[in-house]
Biopython code that builds the backbone (N, CA, C, O; Angstrom):
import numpy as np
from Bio.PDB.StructureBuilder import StructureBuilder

atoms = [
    (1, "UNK", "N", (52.356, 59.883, 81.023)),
    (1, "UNK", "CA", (52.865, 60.290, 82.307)),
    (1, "UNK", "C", (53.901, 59.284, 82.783)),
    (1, "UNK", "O", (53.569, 58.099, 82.737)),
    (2, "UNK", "N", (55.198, 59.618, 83.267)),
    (2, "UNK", "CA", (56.308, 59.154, 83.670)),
    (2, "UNK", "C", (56.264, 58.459, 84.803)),
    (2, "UNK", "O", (56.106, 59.261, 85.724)),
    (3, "UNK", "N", (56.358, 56.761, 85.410)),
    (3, "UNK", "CA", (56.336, 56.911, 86.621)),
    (3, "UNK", "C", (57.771, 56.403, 87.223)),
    (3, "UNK", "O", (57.942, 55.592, 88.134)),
    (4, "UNK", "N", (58.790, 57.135, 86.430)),
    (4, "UNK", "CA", (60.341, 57.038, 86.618)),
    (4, "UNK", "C", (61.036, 57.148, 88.412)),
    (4, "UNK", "O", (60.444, 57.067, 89.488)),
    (5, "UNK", "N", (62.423, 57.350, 88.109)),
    (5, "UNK", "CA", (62.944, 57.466, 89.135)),
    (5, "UNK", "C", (62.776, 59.136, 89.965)),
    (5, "UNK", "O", (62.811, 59.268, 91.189)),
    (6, "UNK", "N", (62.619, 60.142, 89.099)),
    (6, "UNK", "CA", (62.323, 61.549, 89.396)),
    (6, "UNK", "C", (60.693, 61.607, 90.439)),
    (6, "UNK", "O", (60.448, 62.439, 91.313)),
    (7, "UNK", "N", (59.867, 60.558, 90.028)),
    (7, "UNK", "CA", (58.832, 61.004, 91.333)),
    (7, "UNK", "C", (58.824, 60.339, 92.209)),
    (7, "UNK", "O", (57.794, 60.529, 92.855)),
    (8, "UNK", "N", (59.617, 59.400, 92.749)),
    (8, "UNK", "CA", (59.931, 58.338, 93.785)),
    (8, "UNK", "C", (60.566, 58.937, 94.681)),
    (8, "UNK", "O", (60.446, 58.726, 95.888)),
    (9, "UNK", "N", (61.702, 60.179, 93.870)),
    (9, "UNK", "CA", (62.608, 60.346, 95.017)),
    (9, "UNK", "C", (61.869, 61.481, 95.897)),
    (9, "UNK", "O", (60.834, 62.051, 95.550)),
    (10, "UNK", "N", (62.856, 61.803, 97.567)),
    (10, "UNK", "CA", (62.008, 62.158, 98.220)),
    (10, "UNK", "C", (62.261, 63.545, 97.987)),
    (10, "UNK", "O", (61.500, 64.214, 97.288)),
    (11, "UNK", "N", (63.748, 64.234, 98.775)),
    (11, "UNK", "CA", (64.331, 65.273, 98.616)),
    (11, "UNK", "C", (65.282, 65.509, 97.949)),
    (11, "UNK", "O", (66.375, 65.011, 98.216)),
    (12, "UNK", "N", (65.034, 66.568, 96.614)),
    (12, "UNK", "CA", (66.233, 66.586, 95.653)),
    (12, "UNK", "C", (67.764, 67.579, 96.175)),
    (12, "UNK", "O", (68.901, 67.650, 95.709)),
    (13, "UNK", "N", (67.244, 68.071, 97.060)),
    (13, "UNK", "CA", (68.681, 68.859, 97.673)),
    (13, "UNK", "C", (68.753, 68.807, 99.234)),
    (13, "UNK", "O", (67.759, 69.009, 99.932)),
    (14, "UNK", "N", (70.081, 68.503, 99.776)),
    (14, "UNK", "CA", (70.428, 68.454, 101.305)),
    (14, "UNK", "C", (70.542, 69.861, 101.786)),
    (14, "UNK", "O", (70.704, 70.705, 100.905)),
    (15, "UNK", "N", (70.496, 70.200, 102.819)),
    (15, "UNK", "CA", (70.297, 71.389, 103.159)),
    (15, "UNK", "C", (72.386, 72.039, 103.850)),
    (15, "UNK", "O", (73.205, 71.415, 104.525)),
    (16, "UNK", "N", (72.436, 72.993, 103.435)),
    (16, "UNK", "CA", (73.834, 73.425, 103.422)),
    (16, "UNK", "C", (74.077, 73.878, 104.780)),
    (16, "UNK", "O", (73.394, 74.549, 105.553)),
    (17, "UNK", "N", (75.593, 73.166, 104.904)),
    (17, "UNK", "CA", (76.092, 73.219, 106.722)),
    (17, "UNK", "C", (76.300, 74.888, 106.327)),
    (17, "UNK", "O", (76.477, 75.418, 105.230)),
    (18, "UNK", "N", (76.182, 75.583, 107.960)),
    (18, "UNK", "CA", (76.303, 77.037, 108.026)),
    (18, "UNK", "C", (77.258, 77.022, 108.648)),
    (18, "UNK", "O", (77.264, 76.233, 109.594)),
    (19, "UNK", "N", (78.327, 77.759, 108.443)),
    (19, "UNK", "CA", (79.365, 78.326, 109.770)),
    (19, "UNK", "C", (79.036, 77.642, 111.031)),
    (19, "UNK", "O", (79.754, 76.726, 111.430)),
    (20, "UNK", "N", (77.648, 78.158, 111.901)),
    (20, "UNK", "CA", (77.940, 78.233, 112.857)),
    (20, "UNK", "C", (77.519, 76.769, 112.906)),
    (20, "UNK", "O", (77.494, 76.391, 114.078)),
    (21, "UNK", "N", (77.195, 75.858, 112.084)),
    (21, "UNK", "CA", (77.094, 74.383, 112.968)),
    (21, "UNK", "C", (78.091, 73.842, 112.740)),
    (21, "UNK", "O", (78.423, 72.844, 113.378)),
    (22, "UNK", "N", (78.933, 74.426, 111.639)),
    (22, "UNK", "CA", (80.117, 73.546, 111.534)),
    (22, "UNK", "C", (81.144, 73.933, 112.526)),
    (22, "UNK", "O", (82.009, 73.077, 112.709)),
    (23, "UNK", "N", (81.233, 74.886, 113.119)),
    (23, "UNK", "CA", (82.173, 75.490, 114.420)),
    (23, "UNK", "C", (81.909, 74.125, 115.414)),
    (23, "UNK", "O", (82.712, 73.247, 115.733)),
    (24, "UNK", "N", (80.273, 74.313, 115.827)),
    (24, "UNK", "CA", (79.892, 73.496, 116.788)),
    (24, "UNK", "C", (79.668, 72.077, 116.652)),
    (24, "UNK", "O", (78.886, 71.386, 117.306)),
    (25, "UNK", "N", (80.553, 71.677, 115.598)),
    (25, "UNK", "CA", (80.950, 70.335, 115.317)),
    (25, "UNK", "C", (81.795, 70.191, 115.467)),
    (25, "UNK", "O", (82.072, 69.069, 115.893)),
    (26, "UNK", "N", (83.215, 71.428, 115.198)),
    (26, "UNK", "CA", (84.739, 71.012, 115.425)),
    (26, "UNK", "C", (84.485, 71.059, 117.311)),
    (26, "UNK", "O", (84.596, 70.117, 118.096)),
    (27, "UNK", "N", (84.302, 71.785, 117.457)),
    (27, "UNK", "CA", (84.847, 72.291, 119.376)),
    (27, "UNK", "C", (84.328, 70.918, 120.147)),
    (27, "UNK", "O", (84.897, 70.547, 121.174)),
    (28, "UNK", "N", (83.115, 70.126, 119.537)),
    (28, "UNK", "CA", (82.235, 69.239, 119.855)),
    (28, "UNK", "C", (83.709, 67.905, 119.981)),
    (28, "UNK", "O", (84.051, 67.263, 120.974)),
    (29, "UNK", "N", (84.327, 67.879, 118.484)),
    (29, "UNK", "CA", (84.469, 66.322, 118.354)),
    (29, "UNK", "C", (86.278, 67.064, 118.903)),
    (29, "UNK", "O", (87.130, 66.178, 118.834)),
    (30, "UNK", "N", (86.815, 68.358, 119.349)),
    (30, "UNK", "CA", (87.617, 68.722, 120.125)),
    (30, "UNK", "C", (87.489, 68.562, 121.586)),
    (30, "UNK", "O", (88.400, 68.190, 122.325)),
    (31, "UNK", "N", (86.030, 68.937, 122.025)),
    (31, "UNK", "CA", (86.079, 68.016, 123.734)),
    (31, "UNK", "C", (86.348, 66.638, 123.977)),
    (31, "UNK", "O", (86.982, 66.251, 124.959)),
    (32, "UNK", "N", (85.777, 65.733, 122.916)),
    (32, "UNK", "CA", (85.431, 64.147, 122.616)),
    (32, "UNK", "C", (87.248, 63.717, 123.014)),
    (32, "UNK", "O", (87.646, 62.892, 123.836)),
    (33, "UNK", "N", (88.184, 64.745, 121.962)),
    (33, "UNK", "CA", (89.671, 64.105, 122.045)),
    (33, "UNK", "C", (89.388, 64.134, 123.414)),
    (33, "UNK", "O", (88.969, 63.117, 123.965)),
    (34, "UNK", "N", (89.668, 65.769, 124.380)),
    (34, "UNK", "CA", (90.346, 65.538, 125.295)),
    (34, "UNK", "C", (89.757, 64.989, 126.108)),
    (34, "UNK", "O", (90.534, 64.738, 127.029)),
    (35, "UNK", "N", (88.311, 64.469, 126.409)),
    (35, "UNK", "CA", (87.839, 63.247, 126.790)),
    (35, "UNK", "C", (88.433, 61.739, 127.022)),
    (35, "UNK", "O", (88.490, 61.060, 128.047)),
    (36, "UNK", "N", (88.904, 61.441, 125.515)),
    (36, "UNK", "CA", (89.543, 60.323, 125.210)),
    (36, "UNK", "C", (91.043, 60.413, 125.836)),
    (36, "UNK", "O", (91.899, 59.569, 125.573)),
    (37, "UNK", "N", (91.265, 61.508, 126.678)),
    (37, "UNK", "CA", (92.440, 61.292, 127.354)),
    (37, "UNK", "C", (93.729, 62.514, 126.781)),
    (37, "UNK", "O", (94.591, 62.834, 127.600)),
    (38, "UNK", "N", (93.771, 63.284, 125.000)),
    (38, "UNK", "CA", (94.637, 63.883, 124.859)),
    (38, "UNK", "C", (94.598, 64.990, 125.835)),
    (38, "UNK", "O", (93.691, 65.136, 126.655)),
    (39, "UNK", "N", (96.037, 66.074, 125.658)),
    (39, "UNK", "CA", (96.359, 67.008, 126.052)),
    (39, "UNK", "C", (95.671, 67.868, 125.634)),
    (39, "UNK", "O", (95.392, 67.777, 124.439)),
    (40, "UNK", "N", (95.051, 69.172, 126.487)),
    (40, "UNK", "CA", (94.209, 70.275, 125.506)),
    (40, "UNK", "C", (94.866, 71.253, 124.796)),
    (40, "UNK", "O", (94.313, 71.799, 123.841)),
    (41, "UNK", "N", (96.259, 71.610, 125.233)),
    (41, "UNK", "CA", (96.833, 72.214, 124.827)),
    (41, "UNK", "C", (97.600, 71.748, 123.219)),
    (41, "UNK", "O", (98.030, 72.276, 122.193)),
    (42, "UNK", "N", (97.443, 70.610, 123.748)),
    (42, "UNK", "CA", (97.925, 69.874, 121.764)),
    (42, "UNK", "C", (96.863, 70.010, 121.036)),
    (42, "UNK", "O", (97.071, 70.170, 119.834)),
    (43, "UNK", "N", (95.528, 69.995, 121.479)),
    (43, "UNK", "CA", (93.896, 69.431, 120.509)),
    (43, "UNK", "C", (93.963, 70.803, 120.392)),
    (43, "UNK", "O", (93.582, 71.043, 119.247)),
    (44, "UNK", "N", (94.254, 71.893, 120.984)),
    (44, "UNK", "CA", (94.169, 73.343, 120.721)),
    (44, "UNK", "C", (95.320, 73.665, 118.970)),
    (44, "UNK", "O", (95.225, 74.109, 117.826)),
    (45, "UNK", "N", (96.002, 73.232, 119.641)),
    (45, "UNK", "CA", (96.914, 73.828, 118.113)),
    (45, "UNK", "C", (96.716, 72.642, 116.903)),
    (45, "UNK", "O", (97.253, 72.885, 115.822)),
    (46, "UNK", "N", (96.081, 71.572, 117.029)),
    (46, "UNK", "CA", (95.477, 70.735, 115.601)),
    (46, "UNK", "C", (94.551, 71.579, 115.032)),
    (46, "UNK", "O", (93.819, 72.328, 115.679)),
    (47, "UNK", "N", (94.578, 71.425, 113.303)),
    (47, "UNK", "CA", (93.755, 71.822, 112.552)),
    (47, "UNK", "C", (92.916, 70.768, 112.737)),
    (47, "UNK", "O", (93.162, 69.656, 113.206)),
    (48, "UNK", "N", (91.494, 71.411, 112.156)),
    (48, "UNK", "CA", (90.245, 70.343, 112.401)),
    (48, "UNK", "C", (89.961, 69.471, 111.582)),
    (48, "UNK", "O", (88.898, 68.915, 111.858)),
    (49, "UNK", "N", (90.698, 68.924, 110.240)),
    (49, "UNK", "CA", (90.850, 68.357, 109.780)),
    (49, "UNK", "C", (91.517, 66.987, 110.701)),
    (49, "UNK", "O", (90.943, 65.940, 110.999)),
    (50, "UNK", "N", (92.828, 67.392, 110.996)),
    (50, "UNK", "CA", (93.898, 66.236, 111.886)),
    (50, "UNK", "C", (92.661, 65.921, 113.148)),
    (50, "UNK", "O", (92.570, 64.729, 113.441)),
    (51, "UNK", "N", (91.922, 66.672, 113.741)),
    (51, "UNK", "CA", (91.043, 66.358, 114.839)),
    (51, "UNK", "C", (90.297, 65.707, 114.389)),
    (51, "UNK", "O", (90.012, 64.781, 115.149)),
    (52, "UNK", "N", (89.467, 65.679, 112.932)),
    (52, "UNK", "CA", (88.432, 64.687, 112.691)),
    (52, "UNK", "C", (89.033, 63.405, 111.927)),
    (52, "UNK", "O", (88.247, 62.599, 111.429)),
    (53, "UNK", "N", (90.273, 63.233, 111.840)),
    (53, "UNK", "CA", (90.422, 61.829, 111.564)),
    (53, "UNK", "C", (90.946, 61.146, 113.003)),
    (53, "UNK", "O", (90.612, 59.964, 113.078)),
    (54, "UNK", "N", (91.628, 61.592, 114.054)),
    (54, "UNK", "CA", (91.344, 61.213, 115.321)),
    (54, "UNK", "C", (90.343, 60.817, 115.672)),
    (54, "UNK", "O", (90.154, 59.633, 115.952)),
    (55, "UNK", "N", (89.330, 61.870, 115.747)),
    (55, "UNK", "CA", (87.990, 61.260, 116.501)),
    (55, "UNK", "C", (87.584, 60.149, 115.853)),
    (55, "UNK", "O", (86.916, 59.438, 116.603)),
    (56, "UNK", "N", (87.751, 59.575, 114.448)),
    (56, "UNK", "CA", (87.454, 58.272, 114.212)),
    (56, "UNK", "C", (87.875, 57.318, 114.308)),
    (56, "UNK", "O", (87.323, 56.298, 113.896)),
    (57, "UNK", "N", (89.449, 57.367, 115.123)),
    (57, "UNK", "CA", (89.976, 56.403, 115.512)),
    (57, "UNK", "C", (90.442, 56.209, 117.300)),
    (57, "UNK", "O", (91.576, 56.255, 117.775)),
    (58, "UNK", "N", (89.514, 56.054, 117.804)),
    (58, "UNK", "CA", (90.327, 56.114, 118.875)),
    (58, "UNK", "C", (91.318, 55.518, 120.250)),
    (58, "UNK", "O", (91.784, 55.971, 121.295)),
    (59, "UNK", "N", (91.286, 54.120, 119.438)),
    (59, "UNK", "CA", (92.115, 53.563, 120.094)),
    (59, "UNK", "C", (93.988, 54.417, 119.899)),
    (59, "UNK", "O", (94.839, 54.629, 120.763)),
    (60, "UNK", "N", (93.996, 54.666, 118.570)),
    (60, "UNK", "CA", (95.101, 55.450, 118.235)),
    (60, "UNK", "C", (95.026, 56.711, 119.378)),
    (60, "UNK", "O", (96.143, 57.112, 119.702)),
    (61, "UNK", "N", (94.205, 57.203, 119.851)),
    (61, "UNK", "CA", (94.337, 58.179, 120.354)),
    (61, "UNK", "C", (94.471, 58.178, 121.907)),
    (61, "UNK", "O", (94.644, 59.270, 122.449)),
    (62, "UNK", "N", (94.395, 56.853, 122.809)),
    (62, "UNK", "CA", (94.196, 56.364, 123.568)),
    (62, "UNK", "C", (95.919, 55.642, 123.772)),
    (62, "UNK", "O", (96.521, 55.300, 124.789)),
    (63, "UNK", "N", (96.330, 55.620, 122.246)),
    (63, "UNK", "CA", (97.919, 54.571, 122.893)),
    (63, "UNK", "C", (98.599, 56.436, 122.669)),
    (63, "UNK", "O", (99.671, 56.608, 123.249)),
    (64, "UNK", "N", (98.328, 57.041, 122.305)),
    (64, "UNK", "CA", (99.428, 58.606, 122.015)),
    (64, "UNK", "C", (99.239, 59.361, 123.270)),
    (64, "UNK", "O", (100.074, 60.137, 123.735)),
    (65, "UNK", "N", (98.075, 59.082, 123.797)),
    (65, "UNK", "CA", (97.643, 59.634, 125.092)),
    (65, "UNK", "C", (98.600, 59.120, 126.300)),
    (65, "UNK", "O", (99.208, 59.855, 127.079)),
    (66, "UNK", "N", (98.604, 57.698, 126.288)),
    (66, "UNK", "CA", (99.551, 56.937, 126.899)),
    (66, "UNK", "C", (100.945, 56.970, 126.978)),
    (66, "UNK", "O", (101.664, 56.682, 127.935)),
    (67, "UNK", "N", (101.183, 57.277, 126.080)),
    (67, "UNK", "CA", (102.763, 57.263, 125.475)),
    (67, "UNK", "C", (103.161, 58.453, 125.600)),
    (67, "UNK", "O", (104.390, 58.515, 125.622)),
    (68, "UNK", "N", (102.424, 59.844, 125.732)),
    (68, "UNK", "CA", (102.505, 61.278, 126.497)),
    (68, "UNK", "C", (102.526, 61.180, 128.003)),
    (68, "UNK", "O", (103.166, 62.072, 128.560)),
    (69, "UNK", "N", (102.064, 60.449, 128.626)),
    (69, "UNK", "CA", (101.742, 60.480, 130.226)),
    (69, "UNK", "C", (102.829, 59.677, 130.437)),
    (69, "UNK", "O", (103.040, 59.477, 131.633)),
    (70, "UNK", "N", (103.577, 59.159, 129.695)),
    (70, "UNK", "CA", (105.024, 58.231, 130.491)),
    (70, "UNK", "C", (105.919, 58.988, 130.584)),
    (70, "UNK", "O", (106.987, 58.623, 131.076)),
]
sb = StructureBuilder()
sb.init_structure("model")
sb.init_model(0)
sb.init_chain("A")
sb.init_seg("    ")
for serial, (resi, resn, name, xyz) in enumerate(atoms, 1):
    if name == "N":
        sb.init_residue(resn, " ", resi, " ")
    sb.init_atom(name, np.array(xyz, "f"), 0.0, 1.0, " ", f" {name:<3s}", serial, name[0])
structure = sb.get_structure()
């Protein structure tokens, strides 16, 4: 009997994002921008890709915010 790496581990598969949580992840980290100060009408026409590397930076998003309001 094996007492390898196969019976240690806990769960062999993650459970798969559905549509609808992944919607309610973009619109989520889309309030967060205009929180952080952007325009909604700009966070509206970004793909959610360009929105989720924003939301991880947001001092960047905080000087573009700035630099729009002048």
């Amino acid at each position: 009997m094996g007492t390898g790496r196969t019976l240690r581990k806990e769960s062999h598969v993650r459970p798969c994002k559905t549509p609808a949580g992944k919607a309610r992840k973009n619109a989520a980290q889309r309030r967060r921008l205009v929180k952080m100060g952007m325009a909604e009408a700009d966070v509206k026409l970004m793909g959610d890709e360009d929105v989720r590397v924003l939301v991880q930076r947001p001092t960047v998003v905080k000087k573009l915010a700035a630099k729009k309001a002048k």
